[in-house]
C-alpha positions in Angstrom: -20.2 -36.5 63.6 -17.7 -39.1 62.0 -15.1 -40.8 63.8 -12.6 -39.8 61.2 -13.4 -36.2 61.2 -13.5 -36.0 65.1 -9.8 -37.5 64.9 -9.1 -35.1 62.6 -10.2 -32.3 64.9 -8.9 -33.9 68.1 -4.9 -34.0 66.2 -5.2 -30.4 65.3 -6.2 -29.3 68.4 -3.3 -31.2 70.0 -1.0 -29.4 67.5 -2.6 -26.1 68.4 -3.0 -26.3 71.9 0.7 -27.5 72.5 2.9 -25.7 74.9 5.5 -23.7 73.3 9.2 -23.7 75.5 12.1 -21.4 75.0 14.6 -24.8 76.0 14.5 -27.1 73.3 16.8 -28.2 70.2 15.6 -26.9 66.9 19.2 -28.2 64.5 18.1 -30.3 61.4 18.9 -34.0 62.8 20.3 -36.6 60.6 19.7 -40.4 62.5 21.8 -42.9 61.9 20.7 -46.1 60.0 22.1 -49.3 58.6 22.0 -49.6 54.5 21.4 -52.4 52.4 24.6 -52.4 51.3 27.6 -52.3 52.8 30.3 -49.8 53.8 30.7 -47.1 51.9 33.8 -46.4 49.7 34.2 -42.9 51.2 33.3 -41.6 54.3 33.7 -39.2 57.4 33.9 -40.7 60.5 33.1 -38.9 63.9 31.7 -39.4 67.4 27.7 -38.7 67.3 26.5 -35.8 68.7 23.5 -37.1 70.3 21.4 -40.3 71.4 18.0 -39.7 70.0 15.0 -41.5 72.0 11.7 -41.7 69.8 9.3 -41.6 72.8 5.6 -42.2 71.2 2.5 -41.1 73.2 -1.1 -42.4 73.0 -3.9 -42.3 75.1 -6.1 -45.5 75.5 -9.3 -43.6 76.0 -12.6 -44.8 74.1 -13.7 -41.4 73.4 -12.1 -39.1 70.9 -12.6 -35.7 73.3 -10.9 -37.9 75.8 -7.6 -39.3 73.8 -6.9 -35.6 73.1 -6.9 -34.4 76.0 -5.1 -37.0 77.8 -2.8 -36.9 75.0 -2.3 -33.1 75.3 -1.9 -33.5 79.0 1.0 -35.9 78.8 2.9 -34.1 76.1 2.9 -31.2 78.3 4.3 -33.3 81.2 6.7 -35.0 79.2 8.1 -31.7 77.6 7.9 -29.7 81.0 9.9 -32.8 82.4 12.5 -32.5 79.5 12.7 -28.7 80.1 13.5 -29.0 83.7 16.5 -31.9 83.3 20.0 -30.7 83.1 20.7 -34.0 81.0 17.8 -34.1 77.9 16.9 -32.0 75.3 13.9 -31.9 73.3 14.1 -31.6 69.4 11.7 -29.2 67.7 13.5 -28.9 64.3 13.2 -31.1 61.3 14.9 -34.6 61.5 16.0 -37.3 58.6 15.4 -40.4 58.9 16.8 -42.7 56.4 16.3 -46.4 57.1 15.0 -49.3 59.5 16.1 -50.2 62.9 20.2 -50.7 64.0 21.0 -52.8 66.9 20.3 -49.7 69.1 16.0 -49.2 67.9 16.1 -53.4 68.7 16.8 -52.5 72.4 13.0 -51.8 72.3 9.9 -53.3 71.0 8.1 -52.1 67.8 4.6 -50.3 68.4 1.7 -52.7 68.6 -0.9 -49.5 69.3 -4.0 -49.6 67.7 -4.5 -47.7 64.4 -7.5 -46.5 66.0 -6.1 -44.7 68.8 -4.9 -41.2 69.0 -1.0 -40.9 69.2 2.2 -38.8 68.9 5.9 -39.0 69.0 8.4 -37.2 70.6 12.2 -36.9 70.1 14.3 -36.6 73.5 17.6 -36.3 72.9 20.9 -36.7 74.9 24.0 -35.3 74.3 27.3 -37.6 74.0 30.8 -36.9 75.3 33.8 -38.7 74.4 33.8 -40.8 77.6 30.0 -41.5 77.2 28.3 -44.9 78.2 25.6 -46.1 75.3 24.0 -47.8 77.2 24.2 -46.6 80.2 22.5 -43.4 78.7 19.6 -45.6 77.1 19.3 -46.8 80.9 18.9 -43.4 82.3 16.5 -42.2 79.3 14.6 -45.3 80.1 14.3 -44.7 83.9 13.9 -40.9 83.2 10.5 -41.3 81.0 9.4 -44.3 83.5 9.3 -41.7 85.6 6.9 -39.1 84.2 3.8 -39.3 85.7 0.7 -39.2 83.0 -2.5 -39.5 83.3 -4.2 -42.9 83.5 -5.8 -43.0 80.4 -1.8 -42.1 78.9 0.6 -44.7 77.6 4.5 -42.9 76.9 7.2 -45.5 76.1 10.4 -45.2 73.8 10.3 -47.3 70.9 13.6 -46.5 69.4 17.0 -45.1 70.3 20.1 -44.7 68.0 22.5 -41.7 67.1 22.2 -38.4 65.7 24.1 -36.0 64.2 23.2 -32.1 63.5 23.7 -30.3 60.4 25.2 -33.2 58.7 25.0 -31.4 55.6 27.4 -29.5 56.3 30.3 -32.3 55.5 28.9 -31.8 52.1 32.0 -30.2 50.3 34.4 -32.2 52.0 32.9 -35.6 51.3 32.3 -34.2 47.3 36.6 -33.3 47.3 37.2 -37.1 48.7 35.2 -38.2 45.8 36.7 -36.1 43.3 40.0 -37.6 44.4 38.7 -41.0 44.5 37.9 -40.6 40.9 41.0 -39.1 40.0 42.4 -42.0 41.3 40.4 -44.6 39.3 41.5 -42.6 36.6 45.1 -43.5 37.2 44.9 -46.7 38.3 42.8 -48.2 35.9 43.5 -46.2 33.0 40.0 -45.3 32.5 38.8 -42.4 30.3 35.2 -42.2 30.8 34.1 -42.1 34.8 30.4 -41.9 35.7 29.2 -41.0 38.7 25.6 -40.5 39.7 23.9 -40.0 43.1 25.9 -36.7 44.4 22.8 -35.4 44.8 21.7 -37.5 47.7 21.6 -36.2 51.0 24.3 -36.8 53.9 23.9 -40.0 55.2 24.9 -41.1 58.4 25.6 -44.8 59.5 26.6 -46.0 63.1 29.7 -47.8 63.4 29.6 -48.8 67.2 28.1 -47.2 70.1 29.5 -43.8 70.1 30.9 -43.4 66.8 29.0 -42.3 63.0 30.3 -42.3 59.6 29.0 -39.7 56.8 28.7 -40.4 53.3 27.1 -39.7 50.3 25.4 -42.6 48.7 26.6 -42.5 45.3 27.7 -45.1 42.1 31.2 -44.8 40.5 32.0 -46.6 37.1 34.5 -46.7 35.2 34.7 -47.2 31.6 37.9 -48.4 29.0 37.3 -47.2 25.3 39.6 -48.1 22.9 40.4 -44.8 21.4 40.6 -43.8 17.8 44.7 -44.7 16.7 47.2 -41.9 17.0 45.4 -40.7 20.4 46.1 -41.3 24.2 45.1 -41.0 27.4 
């Protein structure tokens, strides 16, 4: 058979076989990124909820049967590990991400695995409290998957870390009534009578703005127009 269709049959029984735990984290994640441009004209800012580790798993096996299995194997310790810690969490839900790397994901090298080899990722996540050490907590995530024992022909490592937020769609209607007032007050201040705005249908962004702390917003254009209207009318 194939190579191809052998990987094809090794991933899906990976997915298949996988343990399922009661203890993991299933809220939609939203990771924080840096954007092109830069900050944005309105915004929420809060602490982070999390420190998200992407921890990525291959196996260096030559034979297909053997990468999924040792593949399998490894998730399974890694995610038994994760259950038994009073510290991590393991997210299962659906996650956003928006962007490259942030002076967090550069803590860590990018991938060099080869394309040929069969891998998966895992997202191990850390809750953060007010008085929370970044690094500190990248140092103990670190040591922590270090410290899982795999099986020889298994490679773990983390190759990124940054923030997280959950449910940051739910600052939707609060960051939609900032902009309403912003526009209301370009209205005013410039005297404008025809404001555009387009992009409100983006989703919740989130953007780090040091180690502990996030800002939300909606990545949107405002313009503002001044017609010279028709004499006898005003604005």
């Amino acid at each position: 058979m194939p190579l191809l269709p052998l990987r094809l049959l090794a991933v899906a029984a990976l997915a298949a076989s996988a343990p399922a735990f009661a203890v993991n984290n299933s809220a939609t994640l939203a990771l924080a990124f840096d954007p092109p441009h830069g900050a944005p004209a309105v915004s929420i800012v809060q602490p982070a909820d999390y420190l998200c580790a992407i921890v990525s798993i291959r196996s260096t096996a030559k034979d297909t049967e053997r990468q999924a299995a040792a593949v399998q194997e490894a998730v399974r310790r890694l995610t038994t590990a994760v259950q038994r810690s009073s510290t991590f969490q393991l997210h299962q839900g659906p996650a956003r991400f928006f962007g490259g790397g942030n002076n967090s994901a550069s803590l860590f090298s990018k991938s060099s695995y080869n394309p040929q080899s069969l891998q998966t990722s895992l997202r191990v996540l850390c809750p953060l409290t007010p008085d929370a050490d970044f690094f500190e907590i990248i140092r103990q995530v670190t040591q922590f998957i270090s410290a899982i024992s795999v099986p020889a022909d298994a490679e773990v490592k983390i190759v990124s870390a940054t923030l997280a937020i959950a449910s940051a769609e739910q600052q939707r209607d609060r960051l939609m009534q900032m902009i309403r007032e912003q526009i209301a007050t370009t209205r005013t201040q410039l005297g404008a009578n025809v404001v555009t705005v387009t992009g409100l249908d983006s989703p919740v962004l989130v953007r780090q703005l040091d180690n502990l702390s996030v800002e939300l917003f909606l990545d949107y254009q405002l313009s503002a127009t001044l017609e010279k209207l028709p004499d006898g009318q005003s604005r």
